[in-house]
C-alpha positions in Angstrom: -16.7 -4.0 -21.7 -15.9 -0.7 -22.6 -14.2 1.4 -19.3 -13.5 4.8 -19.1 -10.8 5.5 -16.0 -10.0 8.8 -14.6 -7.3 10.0 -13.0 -7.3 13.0 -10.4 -5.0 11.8 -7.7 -2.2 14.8 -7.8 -0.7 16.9 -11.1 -1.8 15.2 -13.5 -5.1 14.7 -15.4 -5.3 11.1 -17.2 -8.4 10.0 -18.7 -8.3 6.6 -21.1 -10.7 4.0 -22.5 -10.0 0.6 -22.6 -11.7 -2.0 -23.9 -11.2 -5.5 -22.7 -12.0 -7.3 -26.2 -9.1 -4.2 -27.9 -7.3 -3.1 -25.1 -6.5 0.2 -24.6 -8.5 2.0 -27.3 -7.6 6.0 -26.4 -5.6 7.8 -24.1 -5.3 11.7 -22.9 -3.0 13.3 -20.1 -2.3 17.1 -18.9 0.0 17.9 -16.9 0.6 20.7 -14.4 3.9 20.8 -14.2 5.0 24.0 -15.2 2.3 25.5 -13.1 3.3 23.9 -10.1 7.2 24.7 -10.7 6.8 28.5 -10.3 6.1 27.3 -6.4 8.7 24.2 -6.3 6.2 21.6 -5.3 2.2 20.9 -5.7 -0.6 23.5 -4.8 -3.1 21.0 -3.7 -5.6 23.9 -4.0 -4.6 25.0 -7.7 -3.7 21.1 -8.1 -7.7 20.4 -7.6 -9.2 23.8 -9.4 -7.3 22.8 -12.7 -8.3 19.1 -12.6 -11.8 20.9 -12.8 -11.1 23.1 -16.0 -9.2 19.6 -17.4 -11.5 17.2 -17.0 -13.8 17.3 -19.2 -12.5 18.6 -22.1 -10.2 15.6 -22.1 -13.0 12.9 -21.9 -14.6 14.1 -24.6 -11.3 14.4 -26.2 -10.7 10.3 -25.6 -14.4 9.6 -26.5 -13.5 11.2 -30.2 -10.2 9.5 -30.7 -12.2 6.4 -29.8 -15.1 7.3 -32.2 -17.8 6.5 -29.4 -20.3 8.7 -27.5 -20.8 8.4 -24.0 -24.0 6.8 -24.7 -21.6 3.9 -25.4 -19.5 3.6 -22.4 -20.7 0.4 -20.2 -18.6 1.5 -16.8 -16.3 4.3 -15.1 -13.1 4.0 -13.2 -11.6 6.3 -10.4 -8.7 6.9 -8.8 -10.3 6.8 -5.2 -7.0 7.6 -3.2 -4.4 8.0 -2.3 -3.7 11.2 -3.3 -4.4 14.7 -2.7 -8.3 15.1 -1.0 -9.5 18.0 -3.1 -8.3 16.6 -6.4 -9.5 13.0 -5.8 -13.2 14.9 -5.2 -13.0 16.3 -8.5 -12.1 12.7 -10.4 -14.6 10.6 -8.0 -17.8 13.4 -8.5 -16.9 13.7 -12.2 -17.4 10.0 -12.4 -20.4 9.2 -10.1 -22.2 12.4 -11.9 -21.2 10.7 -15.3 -22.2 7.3 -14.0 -25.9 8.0 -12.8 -26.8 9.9 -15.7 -25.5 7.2 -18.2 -27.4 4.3 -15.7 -23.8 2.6 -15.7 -21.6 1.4 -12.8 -18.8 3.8 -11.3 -15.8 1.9 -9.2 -12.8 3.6 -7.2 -9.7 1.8 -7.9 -6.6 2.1 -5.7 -3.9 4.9 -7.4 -1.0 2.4 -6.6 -2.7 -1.1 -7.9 -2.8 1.1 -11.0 0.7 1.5 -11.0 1.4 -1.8 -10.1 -0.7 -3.3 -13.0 0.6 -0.7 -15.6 2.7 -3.3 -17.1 -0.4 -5.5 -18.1 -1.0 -2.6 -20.8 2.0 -4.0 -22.4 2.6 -6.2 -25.3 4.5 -8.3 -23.4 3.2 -8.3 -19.9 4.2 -10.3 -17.0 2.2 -13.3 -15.6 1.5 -14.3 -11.9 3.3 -14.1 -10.3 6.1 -11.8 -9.2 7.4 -9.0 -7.0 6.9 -5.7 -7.9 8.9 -2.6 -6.6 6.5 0.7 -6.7 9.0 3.3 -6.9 7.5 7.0 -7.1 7.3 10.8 -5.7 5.3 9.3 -2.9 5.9 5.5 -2.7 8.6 3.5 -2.5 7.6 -0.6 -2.0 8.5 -3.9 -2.5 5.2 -6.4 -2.5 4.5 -9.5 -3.9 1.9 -10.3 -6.3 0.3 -13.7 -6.7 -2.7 -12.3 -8.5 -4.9 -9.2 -8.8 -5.7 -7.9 -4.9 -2.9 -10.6 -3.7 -0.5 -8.4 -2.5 2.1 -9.2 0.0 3.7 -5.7 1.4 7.3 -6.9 1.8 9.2 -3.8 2.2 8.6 0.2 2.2 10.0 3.3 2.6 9.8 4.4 6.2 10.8 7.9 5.4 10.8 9.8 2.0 10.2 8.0 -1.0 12.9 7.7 -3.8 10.8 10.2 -6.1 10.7 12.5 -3.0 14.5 12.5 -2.2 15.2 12.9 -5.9 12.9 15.9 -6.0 14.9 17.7 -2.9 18.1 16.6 -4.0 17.0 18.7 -7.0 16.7 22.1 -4.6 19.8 21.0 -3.1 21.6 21.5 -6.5 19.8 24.6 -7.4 17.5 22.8 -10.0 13.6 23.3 -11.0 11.0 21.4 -10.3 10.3 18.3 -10.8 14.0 17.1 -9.8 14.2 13.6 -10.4 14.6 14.0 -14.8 16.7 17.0 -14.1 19.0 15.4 -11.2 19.5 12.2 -13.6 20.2 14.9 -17.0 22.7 16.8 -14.7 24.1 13.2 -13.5 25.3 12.1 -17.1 28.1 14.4 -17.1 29.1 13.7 -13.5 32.2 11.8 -12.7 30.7 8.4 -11.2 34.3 8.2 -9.0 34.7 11.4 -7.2 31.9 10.7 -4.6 30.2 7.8 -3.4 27.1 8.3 -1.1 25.9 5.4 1.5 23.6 3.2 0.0 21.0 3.2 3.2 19.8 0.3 5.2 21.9 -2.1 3.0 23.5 -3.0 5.3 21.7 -5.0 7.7 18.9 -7.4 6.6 15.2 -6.7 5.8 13.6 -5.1 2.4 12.7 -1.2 4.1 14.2 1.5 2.4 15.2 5.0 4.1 16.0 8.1 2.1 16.2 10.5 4.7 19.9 10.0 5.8 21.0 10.1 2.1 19.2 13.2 1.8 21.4 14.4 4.6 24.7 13.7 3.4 23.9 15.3 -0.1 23.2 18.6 1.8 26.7 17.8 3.7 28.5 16.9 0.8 27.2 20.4 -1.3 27.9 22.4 2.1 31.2 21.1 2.1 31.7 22.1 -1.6 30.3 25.5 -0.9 32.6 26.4 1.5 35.3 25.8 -0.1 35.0 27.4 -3.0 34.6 23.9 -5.3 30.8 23.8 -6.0 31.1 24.4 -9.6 29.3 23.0 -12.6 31.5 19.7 -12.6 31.4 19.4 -8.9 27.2 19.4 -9.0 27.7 17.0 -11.9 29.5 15.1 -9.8 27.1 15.5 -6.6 23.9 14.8 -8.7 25.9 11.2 -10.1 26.7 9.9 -6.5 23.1 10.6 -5.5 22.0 8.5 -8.3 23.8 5.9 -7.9 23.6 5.1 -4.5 19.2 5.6 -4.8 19.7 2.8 -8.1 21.9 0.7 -6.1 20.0 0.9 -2.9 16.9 -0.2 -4.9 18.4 -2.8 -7.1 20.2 -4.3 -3.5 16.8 -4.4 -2.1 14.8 -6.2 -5.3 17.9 -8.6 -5.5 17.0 -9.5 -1.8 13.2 -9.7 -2.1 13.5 -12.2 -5.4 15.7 -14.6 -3.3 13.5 -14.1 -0.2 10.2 -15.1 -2.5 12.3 -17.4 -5.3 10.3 -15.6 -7.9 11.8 -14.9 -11.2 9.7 -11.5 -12.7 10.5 -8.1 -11.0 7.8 -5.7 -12.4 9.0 -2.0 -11.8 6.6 0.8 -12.3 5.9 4.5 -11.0 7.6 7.8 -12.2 11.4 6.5 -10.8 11.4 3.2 -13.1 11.8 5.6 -16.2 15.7 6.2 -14.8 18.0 4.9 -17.4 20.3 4.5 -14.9 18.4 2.4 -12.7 16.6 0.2 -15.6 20.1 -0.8 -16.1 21.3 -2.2 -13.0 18.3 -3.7 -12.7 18.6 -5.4 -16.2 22.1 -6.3 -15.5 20.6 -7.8 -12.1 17.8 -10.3 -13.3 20.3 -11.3 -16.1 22.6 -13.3 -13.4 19.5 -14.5 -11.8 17.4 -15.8 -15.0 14.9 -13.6 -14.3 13.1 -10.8 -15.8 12.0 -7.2 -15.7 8.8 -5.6 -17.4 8.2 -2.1 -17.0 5.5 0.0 -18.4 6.2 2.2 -21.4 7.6 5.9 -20.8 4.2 7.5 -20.4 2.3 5.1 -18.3 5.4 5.6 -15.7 4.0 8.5 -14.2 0.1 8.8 -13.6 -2.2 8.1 -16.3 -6.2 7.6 -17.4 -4.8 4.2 -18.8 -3.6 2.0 -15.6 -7.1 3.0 -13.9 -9.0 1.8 -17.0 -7.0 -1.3 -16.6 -7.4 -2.1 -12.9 -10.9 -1.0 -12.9 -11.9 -2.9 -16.3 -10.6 -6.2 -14.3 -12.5 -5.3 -10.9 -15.4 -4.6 -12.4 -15.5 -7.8 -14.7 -15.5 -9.1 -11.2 -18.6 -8.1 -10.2 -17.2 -4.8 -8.2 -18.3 -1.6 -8.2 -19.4 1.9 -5.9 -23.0 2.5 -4.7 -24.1 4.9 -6.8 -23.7 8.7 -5.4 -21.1 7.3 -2.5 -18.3 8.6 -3.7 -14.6 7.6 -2.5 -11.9 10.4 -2.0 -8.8 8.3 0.4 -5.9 10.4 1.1 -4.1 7.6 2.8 -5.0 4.1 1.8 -2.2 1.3 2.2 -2.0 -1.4 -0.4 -2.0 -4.4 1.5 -5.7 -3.5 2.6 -6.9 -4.7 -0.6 -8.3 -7.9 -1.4 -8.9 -10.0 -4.5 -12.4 -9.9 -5.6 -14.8 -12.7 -5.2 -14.8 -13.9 -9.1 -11.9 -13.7 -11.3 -12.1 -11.7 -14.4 -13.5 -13.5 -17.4 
């Protein structure tokens, strides 16, 4: 079966194909980055008019890199949600207007079972199960995965995200957006023993995270500098280094907790935040006393991509899944754990 997935959900447009006799055959991704940066953050509006200019000039792009017409495509993938409305209206009416005139089936797939399956694209891709830690601009969760739709929530942010703190710890420190690459470039020269940040909620039981207080006592610690006179190159060096890691530790403290709480011995890590070098290697370092192991996608199937809704919706659909036709699905806020495994397993 030969799926084309599409993804709209925020700033970037990601179209792939992927077959599931050859994998993933073609691949294609704008970002917007440098148009959102002029305004520090998203414009959902521009966000959803440039997905329209994108769109389809990159489908057809993947379609020749594959050497197929559309005429040759067999289903369509989505991201249906969560995300931004107006940009998840442009990915699901491309596809259902794609889907009707090609007489094929269209599915909506969930943006973070995309994420959380990104590591099946791999070479070396995990098996059932394991716990997975979603760590993004907008999610931060710990679940557990027995198989696909068998997810067990067992631990979320319940305040800003890791992605999200790393992106306003950014403005705190006077850098561009996004933060999180530039907060973690400014880190590596930062002296790792001047400051050390709380590691948040760490220190009671449980698997939530919380970002918000950290966030806090950056703003204190740079206020402090600031008024002294001390907030020089080396000192935001040294600010930018504590931030990260206490964020690494915090989440490497919280997946060291939820493999002991579920005795499972595969942590899969995906989302923008598990491209940190910092945090890949605590979290190596981590499994290695516990005989377990960690798969992460590759670099560019970190952050959102055409290729992880291919996937997902390639193994729903080989399930028997799929929309209505012309009842399209635009979720700005879906949680996870409302998913459910389809009927039939994929062949």
């Amino acid at each position: 079966m030969r799926v084309l997935g599409i993804e709209t959900s925020c700033d970037e447009t990601g179209v792939a194909l992927f077959d599931t006799e050859r994998g993933l055959v073609a691949d294609a991704l704008y970002s917007q980055i440098a148009m959102h940066a002029a305004y520090g953050g998203v414009v959902p509006e521009l966000a959803s008019r440039d997905h329209t200019r994108r769109l389809l000039p990159l489908i057809q792009q993947v379609l020749d890199e594959a050497g197929l017409s559309r005429g040759e495509l067999d289903a369509i993938a989505y991201t249906a949600g969560p995300g931004l409305v107006g940009a998840l209206m442009v990915g699901a009416a491309t596809a259902h207007g794609l889907a009707r005139a090609l007489g094929i089936p269209v599915l909506g797939v969930h943006h973070m079972e995309g994420h959380l399956l990104a590591p099946m694209l791999e070479e070396e891709r995990p098996d059932f199960p394991f716990v997975a830690l979603l760590v993004s601009g907008g999610h931060t969760q710990l679940v557990e995965v027995r198989g696909l739709g068998c997810y067990t929530l067992l631990g979320e942010s319940v305040d800003d995200a890791a992605g999200e703190a790393f992106d306003k710890a950014a403005k705190m420190l006077g850098l561009d957006y996004p933060g999180g690459p530039l907060v973690a470039r400014l880190a590596e020269s930062g002296d790792a023993t001047r400051f050390r940040f709380p590691r948040p909620m760490t220190d009671r039981p449980g698997l939530d995270f919380s970002f918000s207080g950290l966030k806090t006592h950056t703003l204190t610690a740079i206020r402090q500098l600031e008024s002294s006179g001390a907030l020089d190159d080396q000192a935001r060096a040294d600010v930018a280094r504590a931030f990260e890691e206490a964020v690494a530790d915090t989440l490497v403290i919280k997946c060291r907790r939820a493999l002991d709480q579920t005795g499972l011995k595969r942590l899969v890590v995906a989302g923008g935040v598990s491209a940190n070098v910092r945090l890949r290697e605590r979290l190596e370092h981590e499994c290695a006393k516990r005989d377990a192991r960690a798969y992460y996608p590759r670099g560019r199937f970190c952050t959102d991509n055409g290729a992880m809704i291919a996937y997902v919706g390639a193994q729903r659909l080989l399930a028997g899944e799929h929309d209505e036709i012309g009842v399209m699905k635009a979720v700005p806020r879906w949680p996870m754990d409302t998913l459910q495994a389809p009927s039939s397993a994929p062949a």
